[in-house]
C-alpha positions in Angstrom: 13.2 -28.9 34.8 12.7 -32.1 32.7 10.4 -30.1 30.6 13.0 -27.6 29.4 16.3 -27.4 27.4 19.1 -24.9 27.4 19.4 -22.7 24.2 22.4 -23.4 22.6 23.5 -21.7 19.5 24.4 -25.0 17.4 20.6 -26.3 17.9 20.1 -24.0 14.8 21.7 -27.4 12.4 18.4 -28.5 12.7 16.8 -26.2 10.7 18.7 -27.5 7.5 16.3 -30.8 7.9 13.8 -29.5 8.4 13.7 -26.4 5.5 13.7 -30.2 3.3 10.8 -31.1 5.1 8.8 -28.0 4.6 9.7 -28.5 0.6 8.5 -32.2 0.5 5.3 -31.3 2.4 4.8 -28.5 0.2 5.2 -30.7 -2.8 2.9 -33.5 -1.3 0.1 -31.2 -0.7 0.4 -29.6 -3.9 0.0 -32.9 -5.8 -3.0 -33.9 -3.1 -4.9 -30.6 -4.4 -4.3 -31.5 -7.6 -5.7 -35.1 -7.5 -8.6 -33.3 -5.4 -9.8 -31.0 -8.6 -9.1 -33.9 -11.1 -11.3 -35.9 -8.9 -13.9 -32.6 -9.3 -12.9 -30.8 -12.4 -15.9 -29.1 -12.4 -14.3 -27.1 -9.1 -15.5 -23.3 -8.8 -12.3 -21.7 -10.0 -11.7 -23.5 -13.4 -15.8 -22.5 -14.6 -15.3 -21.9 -18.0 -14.2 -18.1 -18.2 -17.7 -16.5 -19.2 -15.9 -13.0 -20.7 -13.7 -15.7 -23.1 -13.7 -14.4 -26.8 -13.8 -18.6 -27.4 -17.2 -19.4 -25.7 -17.0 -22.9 -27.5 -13.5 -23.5 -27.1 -14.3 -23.2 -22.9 -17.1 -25.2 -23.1 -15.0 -28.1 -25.2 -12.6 -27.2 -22.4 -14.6 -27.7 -19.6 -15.6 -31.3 -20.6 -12.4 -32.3 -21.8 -8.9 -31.1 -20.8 -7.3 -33.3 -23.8 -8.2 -33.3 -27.4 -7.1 -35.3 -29.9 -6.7 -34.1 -33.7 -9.9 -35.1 -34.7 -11.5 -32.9 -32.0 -9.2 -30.0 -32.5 -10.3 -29.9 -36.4 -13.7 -30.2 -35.6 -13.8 -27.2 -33.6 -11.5 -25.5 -35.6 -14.3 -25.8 -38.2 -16.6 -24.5 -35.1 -14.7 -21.5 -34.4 -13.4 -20.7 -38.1 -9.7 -20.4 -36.4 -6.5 -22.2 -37.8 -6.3 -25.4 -36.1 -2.8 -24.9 -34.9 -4.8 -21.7 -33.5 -6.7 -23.5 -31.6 -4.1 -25.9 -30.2 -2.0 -23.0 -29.3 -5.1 -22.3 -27.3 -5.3 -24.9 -25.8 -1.6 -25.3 -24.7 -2.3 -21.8 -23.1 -5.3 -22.6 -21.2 -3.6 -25.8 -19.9 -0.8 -23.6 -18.3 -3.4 -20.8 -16.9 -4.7 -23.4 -15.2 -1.6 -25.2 -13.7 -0.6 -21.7 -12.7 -4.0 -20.9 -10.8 -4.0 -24.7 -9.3 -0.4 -23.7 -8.2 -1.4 -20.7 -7.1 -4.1 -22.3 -4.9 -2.2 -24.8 -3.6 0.6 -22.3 -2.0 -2.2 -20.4 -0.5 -4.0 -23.6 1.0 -0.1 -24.5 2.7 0.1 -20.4 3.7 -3.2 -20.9 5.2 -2.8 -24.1 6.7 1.0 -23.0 8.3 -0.2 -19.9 9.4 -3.2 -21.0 11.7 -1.4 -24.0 13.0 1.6 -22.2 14.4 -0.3 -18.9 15.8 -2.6 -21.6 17.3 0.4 -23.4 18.9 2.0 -19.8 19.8 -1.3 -18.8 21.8 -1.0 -22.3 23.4 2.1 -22.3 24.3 2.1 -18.8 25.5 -1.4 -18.6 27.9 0.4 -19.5 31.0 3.5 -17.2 30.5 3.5 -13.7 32.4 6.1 -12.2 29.7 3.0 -11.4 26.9 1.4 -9.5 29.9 4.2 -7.9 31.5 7.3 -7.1 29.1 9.5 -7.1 31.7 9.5 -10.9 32.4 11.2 -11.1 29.1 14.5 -10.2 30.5 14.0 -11.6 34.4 16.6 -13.8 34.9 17.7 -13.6 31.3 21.2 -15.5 31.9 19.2 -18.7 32.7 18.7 -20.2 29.5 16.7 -22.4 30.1 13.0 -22.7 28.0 10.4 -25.1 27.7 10.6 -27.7 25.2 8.3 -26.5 23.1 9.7 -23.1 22.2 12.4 -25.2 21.0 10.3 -26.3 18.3 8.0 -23.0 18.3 11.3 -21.6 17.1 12.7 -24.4 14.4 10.0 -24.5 12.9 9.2 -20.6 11.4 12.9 -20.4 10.5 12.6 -23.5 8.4 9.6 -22.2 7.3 11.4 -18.6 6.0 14.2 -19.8 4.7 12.7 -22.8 2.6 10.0 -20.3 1.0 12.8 -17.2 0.5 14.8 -20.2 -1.7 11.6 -20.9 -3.4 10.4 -17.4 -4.4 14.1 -16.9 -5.4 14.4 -20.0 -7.6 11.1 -19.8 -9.5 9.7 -17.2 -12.0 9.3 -14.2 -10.7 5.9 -12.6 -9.5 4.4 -9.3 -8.2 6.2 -8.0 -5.4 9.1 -9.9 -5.8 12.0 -8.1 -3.9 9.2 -7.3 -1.3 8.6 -10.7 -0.4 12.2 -11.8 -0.3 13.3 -8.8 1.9 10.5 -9.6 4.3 11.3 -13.4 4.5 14.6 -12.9 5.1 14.4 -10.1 7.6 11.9 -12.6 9.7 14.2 -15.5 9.4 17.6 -13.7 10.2 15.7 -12.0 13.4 14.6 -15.6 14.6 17.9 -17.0 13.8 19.3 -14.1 16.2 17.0 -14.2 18.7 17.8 -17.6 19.3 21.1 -16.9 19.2 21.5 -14.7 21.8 18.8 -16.0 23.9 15.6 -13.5 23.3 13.6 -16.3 22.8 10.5 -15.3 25.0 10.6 -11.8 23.2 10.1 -13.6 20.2 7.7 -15.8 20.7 5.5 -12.6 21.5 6.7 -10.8 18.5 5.9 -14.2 15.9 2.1 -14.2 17.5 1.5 -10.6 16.7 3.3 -11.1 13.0 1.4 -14.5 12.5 -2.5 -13.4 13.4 -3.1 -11.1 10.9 -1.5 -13.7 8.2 -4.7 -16.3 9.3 -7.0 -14.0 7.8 -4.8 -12.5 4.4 -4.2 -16.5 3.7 -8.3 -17.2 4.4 -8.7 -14.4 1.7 -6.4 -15.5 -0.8 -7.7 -18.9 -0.9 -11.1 -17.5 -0.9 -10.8 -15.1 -3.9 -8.9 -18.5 -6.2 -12.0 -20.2 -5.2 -14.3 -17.2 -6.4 -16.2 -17.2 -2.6 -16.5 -13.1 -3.4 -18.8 -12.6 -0.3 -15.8 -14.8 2.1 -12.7 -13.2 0.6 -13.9 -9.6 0.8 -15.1 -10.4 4.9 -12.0 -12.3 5.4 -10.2 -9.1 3.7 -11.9 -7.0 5.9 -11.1 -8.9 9.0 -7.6 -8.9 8.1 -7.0 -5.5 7.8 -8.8 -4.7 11.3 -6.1 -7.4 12.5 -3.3 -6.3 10.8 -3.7 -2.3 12.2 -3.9 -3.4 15.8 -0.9 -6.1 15.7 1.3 -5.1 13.0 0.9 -1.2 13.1 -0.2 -1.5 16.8 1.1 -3.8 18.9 4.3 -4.4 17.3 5.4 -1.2 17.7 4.3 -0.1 21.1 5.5 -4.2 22.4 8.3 -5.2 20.5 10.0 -2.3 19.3 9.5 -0.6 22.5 10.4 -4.0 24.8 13.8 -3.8 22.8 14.7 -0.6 23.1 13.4 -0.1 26.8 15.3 -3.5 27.7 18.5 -3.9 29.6 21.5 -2.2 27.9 23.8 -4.9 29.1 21.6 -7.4 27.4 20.0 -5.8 24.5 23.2 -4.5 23.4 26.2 -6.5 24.6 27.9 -6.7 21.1 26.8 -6.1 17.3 23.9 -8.2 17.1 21.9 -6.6 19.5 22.5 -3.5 17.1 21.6 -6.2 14.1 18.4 -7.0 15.8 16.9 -3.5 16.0 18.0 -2.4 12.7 16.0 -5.5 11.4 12.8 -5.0 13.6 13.0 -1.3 11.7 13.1 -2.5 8.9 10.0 -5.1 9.7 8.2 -2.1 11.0 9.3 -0.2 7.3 7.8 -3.1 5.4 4.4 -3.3 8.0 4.0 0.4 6.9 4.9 0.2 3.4 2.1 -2.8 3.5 -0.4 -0.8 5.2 -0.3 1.5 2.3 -0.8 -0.9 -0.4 -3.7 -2.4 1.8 -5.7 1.3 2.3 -4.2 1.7 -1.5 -7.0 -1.3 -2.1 -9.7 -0.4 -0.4 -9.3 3.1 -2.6 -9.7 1.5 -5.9 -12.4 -0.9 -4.7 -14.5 2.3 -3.8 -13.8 3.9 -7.0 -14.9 1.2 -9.2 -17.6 1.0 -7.2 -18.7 4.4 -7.4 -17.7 4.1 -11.3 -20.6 0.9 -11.6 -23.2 3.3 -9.6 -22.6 6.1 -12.4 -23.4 3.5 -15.0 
């Protein structure tokens, strides 16, 4: 019994500490990857763009990120453009490269928090009958008691959620914007719940399906910012096998169906058992919604590539 802890509701103020961790890590690594490509500026992903309607502004670019004025009249004299042209090209670049090295760095911590905690969820969870047989999940479900380590299995991801939903809230918006917000605070109001009312090795289950297939989308991300296209479209490839047996798979036929074939008197003692499944739905809604955008891909890869085999 040394090994475990009770869950107790107010364990959840610990979260606020560490959701300002996960922003000073975020910010640390960020500035390492940056001193990493200044160290080797010469990195994959800021080549000189080769389709540029500048060719000598990118290759005055790629030896020097700063120009003075005597540089910036000399090749305005090499391009024929207005020098304040060519500065205003230069301030452009600089930010379509702070934006990509942003862009990378994100993905890198994605990558890098993804693998570590479904590493440490398939750890933690190799010794436990309730993956294998649902039914564990709910023996002896008044005990409270847990292992030490779901403790912080659990902290952790909702720290995680809630420190990135305030970040893509806060900074300019992107692609998929409401998307991305809806499905970060669907997964951190189910684990605050969970916790809450004690499902904690249902979760645990549910957060290893949902993180596995993430590995591999992260993998490809990071791959396709470096320009790897042979990595990113295998890593793409192995991500969407993953994602169809866990996410349109397992999730359904495990979770959903472990929660609604649960105990009544459990499941659904008051309103936020009743929460709890309306959220998983709407998880399952955004898996499927997802899944379409991902087979949606794999459509207009082929018809480019039948369009380049017409050529």
């Amino acid at each position: 019994m040394a090994d475990t802890i009770i869950i107790k509701s107010s364990d959840l103020i610990h979260v606020i500490p560490l959701v300002l961790l996960v922003f000073l890590l975020r910010a640390l690594i960020l500035k390492w990857i940056l001193h990493i490509v200044e160290l080797y500026p010469k990195a994959s992903f800021l080549k000189p763009d080769p389709n540029s309607k500048h060719p000598h502004l990118e290759t005055a670019y790629a030896k020097s990120k700063t120009w003075n004025r005597r540089r910036l009249v000399e090749l305005a004299e090499l391009t024929g453009l207005p020098q304040d042209d060519v500065a205003e090209w230069l301030k452009r670049r600089r930010r379509d490269d702070d934006d990509l090295l942003k862009t990378f760095g994100e993905n890198v911590c994605q990558y890098t928090y993804y693998t570590l905690m479904f590493s440490f969820g398939v750890a933690i969870l190799s010794d436990k009958p309730w993956p294998w047989d649902a039914r564990e999940c709910w023996r002896d479900h008044r005990d409270r008691r847990i292992g030490k380590e779901f403790w912080w299995y659990y902290m952790i991801p909702q720290a995680y959620y809630y420190a990135n939903l305030v970040i893509h809230a806060t900074e300019p918006r992107r692609g998929r914007f409401a998307f991305v917000c809806v499905h970060h605070a669907v997964s951190a109001a189910l684990l605050t719940l969970s916790w809450i009312y004690g499902f904690v090795r249902a979760g645990s289950v549910v957060m290893v399906i949902h993180d596995s297939a993430s590995v591999f989308l992260e993998a490809s991300k990071v791959a396709f910012t470096l320009k790897k296209d042979m990595a990113h479209a295998l890593a793409f490839v192995v991500f969407t096998v993953v994602w169809m047996v866990t996410r349109m798979a397992l999730f359904p036929l495990w979770a959903l169906r472990n929660f609604v074939d649960g105990p009544r008197e459990v499941m659904f003692q008051d309103a936020g058992g009743y929460a709890m499944a309306g959220l998983l739905a709407v998880l399952f809604g955004l898996h499927c919604f997802s899944t379409y955008m991902i087979f949606k891909i794999f459509y207009n890869a082929g018809k480019v590539s039948r369009s380049k085999e017409h050529l």
